[in-house]
N, C-alpha and C positions, 0 to 999 in steps of 0.2 A: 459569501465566498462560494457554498456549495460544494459540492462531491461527486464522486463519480460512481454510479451501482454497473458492476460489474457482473457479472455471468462467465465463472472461472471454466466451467464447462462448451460453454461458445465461443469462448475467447470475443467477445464482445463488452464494450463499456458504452456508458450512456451520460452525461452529463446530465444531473440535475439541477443544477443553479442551487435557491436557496430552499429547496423543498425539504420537509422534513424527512429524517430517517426511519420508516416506518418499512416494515416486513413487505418485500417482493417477489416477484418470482421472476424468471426469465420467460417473456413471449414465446419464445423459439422453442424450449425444450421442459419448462415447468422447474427448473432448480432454481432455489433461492439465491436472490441477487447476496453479492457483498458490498461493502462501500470503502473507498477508498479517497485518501487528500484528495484535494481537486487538482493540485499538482500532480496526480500521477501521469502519466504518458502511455497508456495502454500501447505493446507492441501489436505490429501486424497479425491479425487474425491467423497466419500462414507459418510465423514464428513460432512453431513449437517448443524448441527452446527456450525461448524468452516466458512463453508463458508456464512454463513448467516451473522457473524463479520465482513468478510473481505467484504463484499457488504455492510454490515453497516458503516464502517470506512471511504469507496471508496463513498459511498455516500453523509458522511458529508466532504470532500474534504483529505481524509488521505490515499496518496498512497502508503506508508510503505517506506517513504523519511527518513531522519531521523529529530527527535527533539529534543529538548534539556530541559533536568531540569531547566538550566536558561540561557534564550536565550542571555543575555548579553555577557557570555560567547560563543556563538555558534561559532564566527570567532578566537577566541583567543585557542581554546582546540588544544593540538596537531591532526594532521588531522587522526594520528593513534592510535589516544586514544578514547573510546568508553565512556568514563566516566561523560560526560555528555549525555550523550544518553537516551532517555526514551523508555522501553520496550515496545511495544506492546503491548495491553489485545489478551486473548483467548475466553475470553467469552464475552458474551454480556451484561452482570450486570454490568461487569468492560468496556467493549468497551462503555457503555453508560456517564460512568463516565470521562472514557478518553475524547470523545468530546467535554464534555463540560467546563473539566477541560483545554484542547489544542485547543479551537476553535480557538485562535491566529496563531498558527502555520499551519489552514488548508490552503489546496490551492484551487484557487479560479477554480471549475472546467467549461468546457467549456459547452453551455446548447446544 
């Protein structure tokens, strides 16, 4: 499936297919990469706002993994049905909401 190593500071993503997740740094500026689903959709480089979310999401532990409306269900939903899936916010009124409404579901990130 693979991932995406990010550079929250460049606002650049990088697909990596199925390579392992091992310690990077950004070419551009020397900051370590993040990793994210491979689902994610990096916004435009230009988007300031957008990426100001996805650094806000990444920092309360939410690396665009996926979640669930109700996690009891999480192991039971067919693995190719999206329907218990929760969207992602775009903004940051709702990415604030999100947190606190999925802090259950964040992952616990490395310091």
């Amino acid at each position: 499936m693979g991932h995406k190593a990010v550079c929250l500071n460049c606002r650049k993503a990088f697909s990596l297919g199925s390579t392992s997740l091992k310690e990077q740094t950004c070419t551009e500026c020397g900051n370590a990469l993040v990793y994210f689903n491979h689902k994610f959709r990096p916004p435009r480089r230009a988007n300031l706002k957008a990426w100001k979310v996805v650094s806000f999401l990444y920092d309360h532990g939410f690396t665009y993994q996926h979640l669930y409306k109700d996690i009891s269900h999480s192991t039971k939903v067919d693995r190719n049905s999206s329907s218990n899936y929760i969207e992602y916010p775009v903004s940051m009124e709702e990415a604030k909401e999100f947190v606190e409404k999925n802090s259950n579901q964040a992952r616990k990130l490395k310091e």
